[in-house]
TIZATOR-201818 format. One line per field, with one value per residue: residue number from 1; residue in one letter; x, y, z of N, C-alpha, C in turn. Coordinates in pm, whole numbers, padded with zeros to 5 digits. Layout:
REM TIZATOR-201818
resi = c(NUM ...)
resn = c(a ...)
nx = c(X ...)
ny = c(Y ...)
nz = c(Z ...)
cax = c(X ...)
cay = c(Y ...)
caz = c(Z ...)
cx = c(X ...)
cy = c(Y ...)
cz = c(Z ...)
//
This chain:
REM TIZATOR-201818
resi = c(1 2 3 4 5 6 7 8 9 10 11 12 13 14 15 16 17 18 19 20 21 22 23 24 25 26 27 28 29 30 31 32 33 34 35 36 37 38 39 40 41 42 43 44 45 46 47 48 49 50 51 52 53 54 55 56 57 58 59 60 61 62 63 64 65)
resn = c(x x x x x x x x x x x x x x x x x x x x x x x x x x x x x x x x x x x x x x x x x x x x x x x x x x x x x x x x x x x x x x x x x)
nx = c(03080 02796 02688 02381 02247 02170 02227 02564 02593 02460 02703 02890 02765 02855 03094 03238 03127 03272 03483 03722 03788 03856 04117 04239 04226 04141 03861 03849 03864 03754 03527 03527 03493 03209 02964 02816 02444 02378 02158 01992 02057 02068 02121 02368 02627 02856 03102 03205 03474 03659 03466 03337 03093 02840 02691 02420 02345 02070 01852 01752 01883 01868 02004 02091 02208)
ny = c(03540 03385 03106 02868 02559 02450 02631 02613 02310 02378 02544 02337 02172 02341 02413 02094 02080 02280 02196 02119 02326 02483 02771 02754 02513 02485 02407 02563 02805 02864 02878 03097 03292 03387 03602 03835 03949 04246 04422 04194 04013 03733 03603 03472 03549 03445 03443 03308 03334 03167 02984 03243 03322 03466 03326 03349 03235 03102 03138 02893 02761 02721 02784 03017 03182)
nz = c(01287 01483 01404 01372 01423 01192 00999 01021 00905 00648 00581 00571 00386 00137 00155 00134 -00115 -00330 -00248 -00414 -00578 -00403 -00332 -00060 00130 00389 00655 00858 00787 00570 00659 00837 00630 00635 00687 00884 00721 00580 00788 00878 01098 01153 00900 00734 00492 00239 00029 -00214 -00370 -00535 -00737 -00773 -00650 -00464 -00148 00028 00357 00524 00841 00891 00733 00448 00146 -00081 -00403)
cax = c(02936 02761 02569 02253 02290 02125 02345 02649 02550 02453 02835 02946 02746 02893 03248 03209 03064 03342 03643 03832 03818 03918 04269 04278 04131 04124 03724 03795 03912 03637 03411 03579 03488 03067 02932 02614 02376 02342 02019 01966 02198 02069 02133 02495 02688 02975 03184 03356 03565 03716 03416 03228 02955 02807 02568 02316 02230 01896 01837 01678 02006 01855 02133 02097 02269)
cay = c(03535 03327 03006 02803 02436 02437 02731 02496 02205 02498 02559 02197 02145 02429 02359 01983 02107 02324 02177 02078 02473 02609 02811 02729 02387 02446 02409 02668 02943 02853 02920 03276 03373 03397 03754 03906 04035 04397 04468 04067 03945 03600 03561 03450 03574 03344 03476 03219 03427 03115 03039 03378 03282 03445 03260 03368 03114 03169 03092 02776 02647 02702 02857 03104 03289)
caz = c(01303 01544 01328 01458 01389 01070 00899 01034 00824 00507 00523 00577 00239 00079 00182 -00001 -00283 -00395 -00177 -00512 -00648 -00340 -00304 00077 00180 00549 00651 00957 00704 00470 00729 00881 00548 00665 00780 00883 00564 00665 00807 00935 01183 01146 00791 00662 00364 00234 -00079 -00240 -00487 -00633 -00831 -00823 -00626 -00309 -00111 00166 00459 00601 00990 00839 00650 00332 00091 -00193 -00437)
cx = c(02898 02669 02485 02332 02271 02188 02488 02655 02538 02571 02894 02974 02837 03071 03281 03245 03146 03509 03726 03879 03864 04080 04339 04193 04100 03943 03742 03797 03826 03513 03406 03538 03286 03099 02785 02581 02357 02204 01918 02088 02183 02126 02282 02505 02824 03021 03274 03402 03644 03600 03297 03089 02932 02681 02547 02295 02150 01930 01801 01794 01981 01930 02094 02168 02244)
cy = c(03403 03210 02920 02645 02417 02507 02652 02354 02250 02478 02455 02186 02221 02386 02211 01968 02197 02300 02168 02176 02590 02636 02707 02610 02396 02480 02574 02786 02991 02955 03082 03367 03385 03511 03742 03947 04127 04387 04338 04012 03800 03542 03570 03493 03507 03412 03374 03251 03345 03025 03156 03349 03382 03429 03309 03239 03178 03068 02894 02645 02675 02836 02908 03178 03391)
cz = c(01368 01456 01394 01421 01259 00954 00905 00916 00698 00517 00509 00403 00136 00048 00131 -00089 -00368 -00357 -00298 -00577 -00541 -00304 -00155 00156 00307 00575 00752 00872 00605 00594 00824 00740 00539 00748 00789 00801 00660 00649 00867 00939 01185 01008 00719 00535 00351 00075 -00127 -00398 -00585 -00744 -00897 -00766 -00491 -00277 00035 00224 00511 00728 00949 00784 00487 00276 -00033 -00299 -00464)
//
């Protein structure tokens, strides 16, 4: 999925904020793991399965669960 500048920076944070719980430290691999939310192609979905979380980026950057 294609990210703006501001969703870029959302995953930066993200990637951080749980680097010490993740299986696979590599940032690019972290970040292959962002899709499109069905039904808005702007809006990221990130799964991070190692602690049960998944978070929405909005066009904006701002991150959700």
């Amino acid at each position: 999925m294609k990210l703006n500048k501001q969703q870029q920076l959302a995953i930066k944070n993200l990637y951080n904020r749980f680097l010490n719980q993740l299986d696979n430290k590599s940032y690019k691999q972290f970040r292959k793991r962002v899709h499109p939310e069905i039904g808005y192609a702007t809006t990221g979905i990130i799964n991070i399965h190692e602690i049960g979380l998944t978070f929405g980026i909005e066009p904006d950057g701002y991150t959700h669960t």
